[in-house]
Jmol script that loads the backbone (N, CA, C; Angstrom):
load data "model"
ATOM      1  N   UNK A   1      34.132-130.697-178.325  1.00  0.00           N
ATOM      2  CA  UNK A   1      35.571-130.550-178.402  1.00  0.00           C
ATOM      3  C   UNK A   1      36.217-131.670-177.595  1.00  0.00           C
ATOM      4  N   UNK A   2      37.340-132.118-178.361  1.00  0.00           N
ATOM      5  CA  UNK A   2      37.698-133.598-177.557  1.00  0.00           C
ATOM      6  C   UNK A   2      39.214-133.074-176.946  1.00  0.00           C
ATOM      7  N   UNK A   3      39.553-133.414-176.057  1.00  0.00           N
ATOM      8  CA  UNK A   3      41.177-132.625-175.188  1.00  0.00           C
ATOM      9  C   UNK A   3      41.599-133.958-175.283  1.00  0.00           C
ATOM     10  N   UNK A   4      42.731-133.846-176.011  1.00  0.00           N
ATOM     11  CA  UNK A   4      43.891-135.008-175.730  1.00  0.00           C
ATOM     12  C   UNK A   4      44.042-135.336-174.191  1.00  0.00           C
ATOM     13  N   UNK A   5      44.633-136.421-173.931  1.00  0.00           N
ATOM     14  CA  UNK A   5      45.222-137.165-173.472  1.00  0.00           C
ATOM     15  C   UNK A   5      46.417-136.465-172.857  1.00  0.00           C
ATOM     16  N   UNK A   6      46.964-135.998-173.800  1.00  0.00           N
ATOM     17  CA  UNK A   6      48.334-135.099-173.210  1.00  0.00           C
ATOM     18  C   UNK A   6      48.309-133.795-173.308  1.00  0.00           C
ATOM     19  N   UNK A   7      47.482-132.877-173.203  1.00  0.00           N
ATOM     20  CA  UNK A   7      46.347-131.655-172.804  1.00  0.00           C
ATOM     21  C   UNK A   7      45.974-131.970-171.658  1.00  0.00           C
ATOM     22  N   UNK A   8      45.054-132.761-170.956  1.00  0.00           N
ATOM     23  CA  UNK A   8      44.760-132.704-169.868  1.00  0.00           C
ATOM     24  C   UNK A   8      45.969-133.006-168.828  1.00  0.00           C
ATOM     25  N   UNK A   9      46.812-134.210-169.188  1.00  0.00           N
ATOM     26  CA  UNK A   9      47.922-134.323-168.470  1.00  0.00           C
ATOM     27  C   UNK A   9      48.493-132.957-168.312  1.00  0.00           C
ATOM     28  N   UNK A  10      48.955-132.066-169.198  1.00  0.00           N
ATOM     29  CA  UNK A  10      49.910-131.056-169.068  1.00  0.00           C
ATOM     30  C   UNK A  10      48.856-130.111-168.483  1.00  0.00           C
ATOM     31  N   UNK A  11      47.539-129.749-168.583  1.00  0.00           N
ATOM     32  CA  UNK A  11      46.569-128.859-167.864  1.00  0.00           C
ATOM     33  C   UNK A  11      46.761-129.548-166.149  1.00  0.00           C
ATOM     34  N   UNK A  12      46.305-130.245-166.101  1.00  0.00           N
ATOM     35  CA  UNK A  12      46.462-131.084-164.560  1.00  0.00           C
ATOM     36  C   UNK A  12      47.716-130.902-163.701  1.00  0.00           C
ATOM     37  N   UNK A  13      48.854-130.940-164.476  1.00  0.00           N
ATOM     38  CA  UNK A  13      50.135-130.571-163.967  1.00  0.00           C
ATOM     39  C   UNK A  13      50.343-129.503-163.521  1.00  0.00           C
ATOM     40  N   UNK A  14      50.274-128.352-164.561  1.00  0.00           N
ATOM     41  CA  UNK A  14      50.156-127.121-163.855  1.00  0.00           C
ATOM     42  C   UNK A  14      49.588-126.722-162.874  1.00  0.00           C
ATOM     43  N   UNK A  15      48.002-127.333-163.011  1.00  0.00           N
ATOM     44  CA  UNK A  15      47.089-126.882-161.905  1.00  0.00           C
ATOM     45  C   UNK A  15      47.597-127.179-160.757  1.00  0.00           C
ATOM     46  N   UNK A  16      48.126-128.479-160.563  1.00  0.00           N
ATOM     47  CA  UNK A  16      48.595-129.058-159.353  1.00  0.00           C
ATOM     48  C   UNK A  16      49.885-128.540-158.506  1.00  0.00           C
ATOM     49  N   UNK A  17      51.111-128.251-159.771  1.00  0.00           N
ATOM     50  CA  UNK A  17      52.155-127.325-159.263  1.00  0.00           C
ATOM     51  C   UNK A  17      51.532-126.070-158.795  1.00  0.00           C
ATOM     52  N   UNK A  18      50.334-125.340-159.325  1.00  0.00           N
ATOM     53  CA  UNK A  18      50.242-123.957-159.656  1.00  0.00           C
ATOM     54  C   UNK A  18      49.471-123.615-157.735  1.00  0.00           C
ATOM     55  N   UNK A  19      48.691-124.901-157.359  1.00  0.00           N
ATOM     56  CA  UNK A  19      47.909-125.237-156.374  1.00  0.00           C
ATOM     57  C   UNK A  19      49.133-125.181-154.654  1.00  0.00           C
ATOM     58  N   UNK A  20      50.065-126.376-155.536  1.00  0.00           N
ATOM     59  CA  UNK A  20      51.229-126.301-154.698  1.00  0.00           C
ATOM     60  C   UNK A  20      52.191-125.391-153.744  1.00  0.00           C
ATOM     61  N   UNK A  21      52.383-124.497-155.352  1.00  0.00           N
ATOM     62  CA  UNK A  21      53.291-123.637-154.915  1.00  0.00           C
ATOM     63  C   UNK A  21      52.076-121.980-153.616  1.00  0.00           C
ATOM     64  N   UNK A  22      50.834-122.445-154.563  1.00  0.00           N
ATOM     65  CA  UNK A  22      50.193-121.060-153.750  1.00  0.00           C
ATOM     66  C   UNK A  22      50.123-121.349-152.199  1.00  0.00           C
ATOM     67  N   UNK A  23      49.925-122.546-151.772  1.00  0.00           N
ATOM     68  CA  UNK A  23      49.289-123.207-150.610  1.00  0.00           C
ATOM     69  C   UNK A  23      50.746-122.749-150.227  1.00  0.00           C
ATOM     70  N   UNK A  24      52.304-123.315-150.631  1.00  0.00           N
ATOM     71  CA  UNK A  24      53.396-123.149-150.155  1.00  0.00           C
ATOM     72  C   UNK A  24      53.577-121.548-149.802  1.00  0.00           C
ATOM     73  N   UNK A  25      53.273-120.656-150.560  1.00  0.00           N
ATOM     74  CA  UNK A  25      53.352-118.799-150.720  1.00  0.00           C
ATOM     75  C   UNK A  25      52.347-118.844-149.301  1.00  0.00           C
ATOM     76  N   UNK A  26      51.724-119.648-148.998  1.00  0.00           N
ATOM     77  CA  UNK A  26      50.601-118.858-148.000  1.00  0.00           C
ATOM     78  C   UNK A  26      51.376-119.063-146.768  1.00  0.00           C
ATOM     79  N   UNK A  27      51.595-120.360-146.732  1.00  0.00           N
ATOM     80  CA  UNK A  27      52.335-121.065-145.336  1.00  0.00           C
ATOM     81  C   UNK A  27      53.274-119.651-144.866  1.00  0.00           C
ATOM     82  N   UNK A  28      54.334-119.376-146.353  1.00  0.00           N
ATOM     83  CA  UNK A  28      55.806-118.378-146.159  1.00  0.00           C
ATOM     84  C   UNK A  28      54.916-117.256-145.648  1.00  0.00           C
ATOM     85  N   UNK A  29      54.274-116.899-146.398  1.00  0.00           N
ATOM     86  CA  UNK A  29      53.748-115.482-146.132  1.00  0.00           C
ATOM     87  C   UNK A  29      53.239-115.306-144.445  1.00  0.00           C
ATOM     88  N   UNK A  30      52.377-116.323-144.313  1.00  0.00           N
ATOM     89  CA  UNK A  30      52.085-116.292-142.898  1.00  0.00           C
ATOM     90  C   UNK A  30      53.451-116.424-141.992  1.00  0.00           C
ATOM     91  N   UNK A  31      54.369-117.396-142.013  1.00  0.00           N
ATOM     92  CA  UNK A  31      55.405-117.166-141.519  1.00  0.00           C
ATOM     93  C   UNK A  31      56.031-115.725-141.291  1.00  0.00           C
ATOM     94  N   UNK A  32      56.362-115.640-142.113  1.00  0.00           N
ATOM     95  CA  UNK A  32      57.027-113.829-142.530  1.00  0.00           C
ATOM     96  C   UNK A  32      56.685-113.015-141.522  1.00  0.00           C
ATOM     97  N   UNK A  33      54.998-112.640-141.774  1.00  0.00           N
ATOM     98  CA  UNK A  33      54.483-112.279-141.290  1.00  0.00           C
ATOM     99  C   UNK A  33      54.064-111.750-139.355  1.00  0.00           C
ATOM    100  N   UNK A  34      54.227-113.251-139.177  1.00  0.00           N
ATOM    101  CA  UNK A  34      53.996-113.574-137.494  1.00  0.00           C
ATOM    102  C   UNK A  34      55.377-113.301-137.164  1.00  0.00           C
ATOM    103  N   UNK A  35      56.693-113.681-137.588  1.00  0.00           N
ATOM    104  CA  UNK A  35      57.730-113.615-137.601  1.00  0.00           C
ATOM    105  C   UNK A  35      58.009-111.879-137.208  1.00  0.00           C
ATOM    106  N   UNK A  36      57.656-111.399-138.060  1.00  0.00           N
ATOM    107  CA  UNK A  36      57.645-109.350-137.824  1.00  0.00           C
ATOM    108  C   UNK A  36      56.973-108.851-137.182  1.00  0.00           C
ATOM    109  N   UNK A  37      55.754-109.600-136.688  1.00  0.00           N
ATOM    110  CA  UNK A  37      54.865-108.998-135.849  1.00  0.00           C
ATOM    111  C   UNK A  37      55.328-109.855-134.617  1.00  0.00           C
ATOM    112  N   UNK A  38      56.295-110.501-134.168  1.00  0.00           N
ATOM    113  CA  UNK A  38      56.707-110.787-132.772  1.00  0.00           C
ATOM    114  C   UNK A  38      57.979-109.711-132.743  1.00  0.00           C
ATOM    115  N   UNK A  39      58.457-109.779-134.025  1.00  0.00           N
ATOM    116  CA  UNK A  39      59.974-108.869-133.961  1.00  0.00           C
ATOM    117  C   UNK A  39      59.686-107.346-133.249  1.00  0.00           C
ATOM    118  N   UNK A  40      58.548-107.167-134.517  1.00  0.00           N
ATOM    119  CA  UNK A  40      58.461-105.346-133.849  1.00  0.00           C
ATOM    120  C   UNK A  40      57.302-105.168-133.169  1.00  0.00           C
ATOM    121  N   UNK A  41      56.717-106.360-132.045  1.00  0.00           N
ATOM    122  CA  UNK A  41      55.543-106.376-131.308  1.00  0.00           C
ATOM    123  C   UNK A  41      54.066-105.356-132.001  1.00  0.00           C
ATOM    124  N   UNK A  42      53.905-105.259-132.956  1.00  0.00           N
ATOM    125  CA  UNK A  42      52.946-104.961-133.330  1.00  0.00           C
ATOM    126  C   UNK A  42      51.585-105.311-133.020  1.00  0.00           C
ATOM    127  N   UNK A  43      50.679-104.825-132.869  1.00  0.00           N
ATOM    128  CA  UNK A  43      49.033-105.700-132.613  1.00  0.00           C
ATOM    129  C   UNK A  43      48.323-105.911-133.963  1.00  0.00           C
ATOM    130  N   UNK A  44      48.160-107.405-134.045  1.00  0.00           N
ATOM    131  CA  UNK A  44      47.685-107.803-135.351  1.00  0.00           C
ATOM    132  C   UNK A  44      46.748-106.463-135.896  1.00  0.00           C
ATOM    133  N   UNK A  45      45.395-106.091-134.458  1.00  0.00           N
ATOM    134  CA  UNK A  45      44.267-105.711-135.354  1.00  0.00           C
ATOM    135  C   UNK A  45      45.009-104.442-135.771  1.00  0.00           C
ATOM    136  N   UNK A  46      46.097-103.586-135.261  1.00  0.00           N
ATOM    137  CA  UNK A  46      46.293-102.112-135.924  1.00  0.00           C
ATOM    138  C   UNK A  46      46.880-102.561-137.059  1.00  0.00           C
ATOM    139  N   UNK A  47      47.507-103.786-137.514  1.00  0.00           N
ATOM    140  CA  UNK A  47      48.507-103.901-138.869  1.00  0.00           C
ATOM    141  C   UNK A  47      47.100-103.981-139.996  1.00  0.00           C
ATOM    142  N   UNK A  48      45.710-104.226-139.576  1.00  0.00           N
ATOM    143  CA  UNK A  48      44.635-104.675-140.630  1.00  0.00           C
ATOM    144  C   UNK A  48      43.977-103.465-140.434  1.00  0.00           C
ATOM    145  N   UNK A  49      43.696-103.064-138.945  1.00  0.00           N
ATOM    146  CA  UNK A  49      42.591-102.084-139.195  1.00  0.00           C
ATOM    147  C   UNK A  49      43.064-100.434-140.090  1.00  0.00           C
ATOM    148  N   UNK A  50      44.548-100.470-140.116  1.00  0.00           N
ATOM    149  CA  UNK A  50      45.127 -99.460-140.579  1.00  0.00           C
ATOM    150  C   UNK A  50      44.776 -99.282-142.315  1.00  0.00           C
ATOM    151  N   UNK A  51      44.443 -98.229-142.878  1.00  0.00           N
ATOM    152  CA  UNK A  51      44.475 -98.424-144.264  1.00  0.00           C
ATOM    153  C   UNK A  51      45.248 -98.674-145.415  1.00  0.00           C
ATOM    154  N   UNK A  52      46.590 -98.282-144.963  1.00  0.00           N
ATOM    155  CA  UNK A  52      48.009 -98.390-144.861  1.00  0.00           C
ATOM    156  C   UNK A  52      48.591 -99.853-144.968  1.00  0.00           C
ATOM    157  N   UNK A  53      48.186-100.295-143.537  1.00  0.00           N
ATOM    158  CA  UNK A  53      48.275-102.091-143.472  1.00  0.00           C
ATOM    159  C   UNK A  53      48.028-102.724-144.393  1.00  0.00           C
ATOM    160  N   UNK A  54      46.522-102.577-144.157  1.00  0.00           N
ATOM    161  CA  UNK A  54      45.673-103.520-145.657  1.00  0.00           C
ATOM    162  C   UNK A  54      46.217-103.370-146.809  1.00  0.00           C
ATOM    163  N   UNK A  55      46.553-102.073-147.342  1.00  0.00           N
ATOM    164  CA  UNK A  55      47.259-101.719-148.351  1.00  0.00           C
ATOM    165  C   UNK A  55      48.647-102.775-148.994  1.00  0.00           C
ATOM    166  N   UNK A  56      49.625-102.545-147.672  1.00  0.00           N
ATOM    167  CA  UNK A  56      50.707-103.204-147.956  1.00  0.00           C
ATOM    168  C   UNK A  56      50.533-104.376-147.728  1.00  0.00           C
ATOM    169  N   UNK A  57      49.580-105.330-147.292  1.00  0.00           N
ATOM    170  CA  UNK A  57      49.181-106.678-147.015  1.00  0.00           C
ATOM    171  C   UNK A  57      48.787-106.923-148.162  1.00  0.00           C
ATOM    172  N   UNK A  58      48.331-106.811-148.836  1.00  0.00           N
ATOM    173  CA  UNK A  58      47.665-106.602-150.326  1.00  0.00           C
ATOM    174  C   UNK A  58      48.553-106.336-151.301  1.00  0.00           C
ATOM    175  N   UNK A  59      50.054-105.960-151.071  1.00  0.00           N
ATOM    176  CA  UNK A  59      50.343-105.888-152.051  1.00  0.00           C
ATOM    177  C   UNK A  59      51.435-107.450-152.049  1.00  0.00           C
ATOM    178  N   UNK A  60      51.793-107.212-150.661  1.00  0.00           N
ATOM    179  CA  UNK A  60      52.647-108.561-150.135  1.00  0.00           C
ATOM    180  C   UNK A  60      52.288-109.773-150.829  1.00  0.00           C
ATOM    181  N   UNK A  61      50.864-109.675-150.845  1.00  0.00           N
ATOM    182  CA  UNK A  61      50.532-111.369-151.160  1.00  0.00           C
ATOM    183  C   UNK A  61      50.458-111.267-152.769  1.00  0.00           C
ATOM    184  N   UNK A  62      50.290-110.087-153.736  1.00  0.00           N
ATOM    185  CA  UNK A  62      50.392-110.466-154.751  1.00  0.00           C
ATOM    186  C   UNK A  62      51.569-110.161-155.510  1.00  0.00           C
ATOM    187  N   UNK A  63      52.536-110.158-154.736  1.00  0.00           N
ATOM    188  CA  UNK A  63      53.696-110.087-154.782  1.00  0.00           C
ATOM    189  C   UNK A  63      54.180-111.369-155.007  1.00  0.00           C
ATOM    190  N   UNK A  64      54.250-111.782-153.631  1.00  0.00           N
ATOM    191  CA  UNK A  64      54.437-113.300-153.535  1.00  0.00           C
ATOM    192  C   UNK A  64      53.353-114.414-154.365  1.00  0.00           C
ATOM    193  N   UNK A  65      52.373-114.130-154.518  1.00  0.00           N
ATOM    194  CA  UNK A  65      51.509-115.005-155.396  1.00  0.00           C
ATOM    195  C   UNK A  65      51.911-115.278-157.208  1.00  0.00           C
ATOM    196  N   UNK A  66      52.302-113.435-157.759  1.00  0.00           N
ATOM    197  CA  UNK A  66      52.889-113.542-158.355  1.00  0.00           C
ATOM    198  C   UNK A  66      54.136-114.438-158.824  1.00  0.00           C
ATOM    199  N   UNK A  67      55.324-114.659-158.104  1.00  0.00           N
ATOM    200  CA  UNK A  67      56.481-114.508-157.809  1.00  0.00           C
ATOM    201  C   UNK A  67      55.918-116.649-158.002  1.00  0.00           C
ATOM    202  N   UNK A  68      55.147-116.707-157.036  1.00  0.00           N
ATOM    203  CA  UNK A  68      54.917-118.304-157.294  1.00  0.00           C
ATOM    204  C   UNK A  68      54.437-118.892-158.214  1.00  0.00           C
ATOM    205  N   UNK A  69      53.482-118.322-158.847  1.00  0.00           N
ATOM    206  CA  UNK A  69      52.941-118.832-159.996  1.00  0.00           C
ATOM    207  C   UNK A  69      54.218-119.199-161.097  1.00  0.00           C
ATOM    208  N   UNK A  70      55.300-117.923-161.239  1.00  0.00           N
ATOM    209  CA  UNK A  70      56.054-118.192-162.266  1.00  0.00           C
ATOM    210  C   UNK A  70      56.614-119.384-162.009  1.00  0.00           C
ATOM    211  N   UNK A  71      57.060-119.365-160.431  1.00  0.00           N
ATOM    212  CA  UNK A  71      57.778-120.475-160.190  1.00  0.00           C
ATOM    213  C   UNK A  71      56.973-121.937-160.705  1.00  0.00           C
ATOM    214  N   UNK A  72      55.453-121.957-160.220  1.00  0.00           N
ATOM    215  CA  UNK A  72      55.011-123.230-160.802  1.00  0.00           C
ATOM    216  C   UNK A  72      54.771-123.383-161.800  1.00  0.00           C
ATOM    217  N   UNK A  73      55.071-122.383-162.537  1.00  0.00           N
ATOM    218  CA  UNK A  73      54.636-122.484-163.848  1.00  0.00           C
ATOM    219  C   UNK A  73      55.821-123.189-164.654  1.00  0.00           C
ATOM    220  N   UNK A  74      56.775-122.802-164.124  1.00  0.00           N
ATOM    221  CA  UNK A  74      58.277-123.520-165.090  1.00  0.00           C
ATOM    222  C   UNK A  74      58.452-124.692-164.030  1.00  0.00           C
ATOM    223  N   UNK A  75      58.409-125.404-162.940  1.00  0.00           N
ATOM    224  CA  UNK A  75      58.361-126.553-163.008  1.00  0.00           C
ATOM    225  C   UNK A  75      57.444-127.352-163.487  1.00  0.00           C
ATOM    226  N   UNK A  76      56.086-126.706-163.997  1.00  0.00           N
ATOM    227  CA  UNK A  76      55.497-127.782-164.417  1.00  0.00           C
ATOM    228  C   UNK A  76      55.388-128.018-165.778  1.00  0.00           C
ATOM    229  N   UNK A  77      56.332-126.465-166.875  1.00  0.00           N
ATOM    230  CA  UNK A  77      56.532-127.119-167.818  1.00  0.00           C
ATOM    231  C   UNK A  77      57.828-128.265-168.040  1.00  0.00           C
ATOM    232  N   UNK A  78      58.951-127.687-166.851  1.00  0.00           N
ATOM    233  CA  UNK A  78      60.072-128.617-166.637  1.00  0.00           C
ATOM    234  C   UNK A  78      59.344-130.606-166.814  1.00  0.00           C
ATOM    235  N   UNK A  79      58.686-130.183-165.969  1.00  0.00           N
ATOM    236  CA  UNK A  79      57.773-131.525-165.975  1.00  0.00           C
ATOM    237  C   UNK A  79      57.006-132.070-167.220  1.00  0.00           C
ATOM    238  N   UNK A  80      56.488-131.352-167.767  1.00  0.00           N
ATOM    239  CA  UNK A  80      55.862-131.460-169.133  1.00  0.00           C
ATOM    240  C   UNK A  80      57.116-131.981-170.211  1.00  0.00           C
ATOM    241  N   UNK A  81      58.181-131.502-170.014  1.00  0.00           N
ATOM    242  CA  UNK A  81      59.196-132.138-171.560  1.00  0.00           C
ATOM    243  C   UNK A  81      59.640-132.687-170.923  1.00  0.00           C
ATOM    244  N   UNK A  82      59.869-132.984-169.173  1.00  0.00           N
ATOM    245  CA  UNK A  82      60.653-134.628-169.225  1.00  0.00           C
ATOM    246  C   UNK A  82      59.571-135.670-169.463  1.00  0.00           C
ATOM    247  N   UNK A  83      57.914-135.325-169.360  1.00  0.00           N
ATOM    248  CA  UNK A  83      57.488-136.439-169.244  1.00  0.00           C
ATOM    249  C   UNK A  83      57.273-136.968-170.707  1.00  0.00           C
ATOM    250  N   UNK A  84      57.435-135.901-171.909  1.00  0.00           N
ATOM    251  CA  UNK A  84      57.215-135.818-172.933  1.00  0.00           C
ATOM    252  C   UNK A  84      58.646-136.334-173.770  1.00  0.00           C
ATOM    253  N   UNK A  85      59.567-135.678-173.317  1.00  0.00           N
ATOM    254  CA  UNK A  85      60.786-137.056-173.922  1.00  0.00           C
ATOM    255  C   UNK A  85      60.497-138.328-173.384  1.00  0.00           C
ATOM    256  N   UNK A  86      59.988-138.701-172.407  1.00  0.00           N
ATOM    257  CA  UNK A  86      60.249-139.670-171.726  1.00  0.00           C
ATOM    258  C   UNK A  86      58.886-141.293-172.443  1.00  0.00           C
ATOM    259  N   UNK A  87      58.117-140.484-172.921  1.00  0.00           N
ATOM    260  CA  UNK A  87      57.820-141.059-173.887  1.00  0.00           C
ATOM    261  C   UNK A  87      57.753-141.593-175.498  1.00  0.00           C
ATOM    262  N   UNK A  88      57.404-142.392-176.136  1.00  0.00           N
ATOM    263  CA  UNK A  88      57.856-142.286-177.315  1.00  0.00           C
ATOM    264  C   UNK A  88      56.682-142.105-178.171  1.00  0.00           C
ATOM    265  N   UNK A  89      57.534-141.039-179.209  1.00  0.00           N
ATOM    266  CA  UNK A  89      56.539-140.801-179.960  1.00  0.00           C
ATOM    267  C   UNK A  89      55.669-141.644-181.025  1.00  0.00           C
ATOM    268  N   UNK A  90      54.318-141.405-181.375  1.00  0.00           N
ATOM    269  CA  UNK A  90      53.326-142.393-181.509  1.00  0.00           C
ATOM    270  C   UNK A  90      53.851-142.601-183.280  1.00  0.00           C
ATOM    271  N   UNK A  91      53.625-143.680-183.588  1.00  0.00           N
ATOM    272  CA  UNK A  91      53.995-143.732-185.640  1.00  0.00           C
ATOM    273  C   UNK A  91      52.754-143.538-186.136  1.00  0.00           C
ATOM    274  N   UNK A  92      53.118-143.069-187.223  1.00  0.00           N
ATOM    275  CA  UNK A  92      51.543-142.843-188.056  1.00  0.00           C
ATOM    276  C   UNK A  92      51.247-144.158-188.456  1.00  0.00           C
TER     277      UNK A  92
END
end "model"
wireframe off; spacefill off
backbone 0.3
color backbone group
């Protein structure tokens, strides 16, 4: 099976936004995170060792993981039709 040229470009793009935005969701999330646990002095290990914790930690991140993907997903088709007008199309 042979992948275009502009298949892999538009596969690569995504991956890279899709890579982007998760690494970016982790940074926030950890932020957030440390951020509430100085606010309401909590001790890290009871927010994990709790079953409860883990629970809602677990849902947090695929919340937010969710929530990013869409996001990279439409800039990198945003990216895909400017780069795709931005070329011209080939003549038979």
């Amino acid at each position: 099976m042979v992948i275009a040229e502009a298949d892999m470009q538009r596969f690569c793009s995504r991956a890279l936004a899709a890579l982007f935005f998760l690494a970016m969701e982790a940074v926030t999330n950890w932020l957030l995170l440390s951020a509430a646990e100085s606010f309401i002095r909590w001790d890290w290990a009871v927010i994990h060792d709790a079953a409860l914790g883990r629970a809602i930690w677990l849902l947090f991140i695929a919340i937010g993981a969710k929530a990013a993907m869409r996001r990279a997903m439409e800039i990198a088709n945003r990216h895909i039709r400017k780069t795709a007008n931005a070329q011209p199309s080939p003549t038979a």
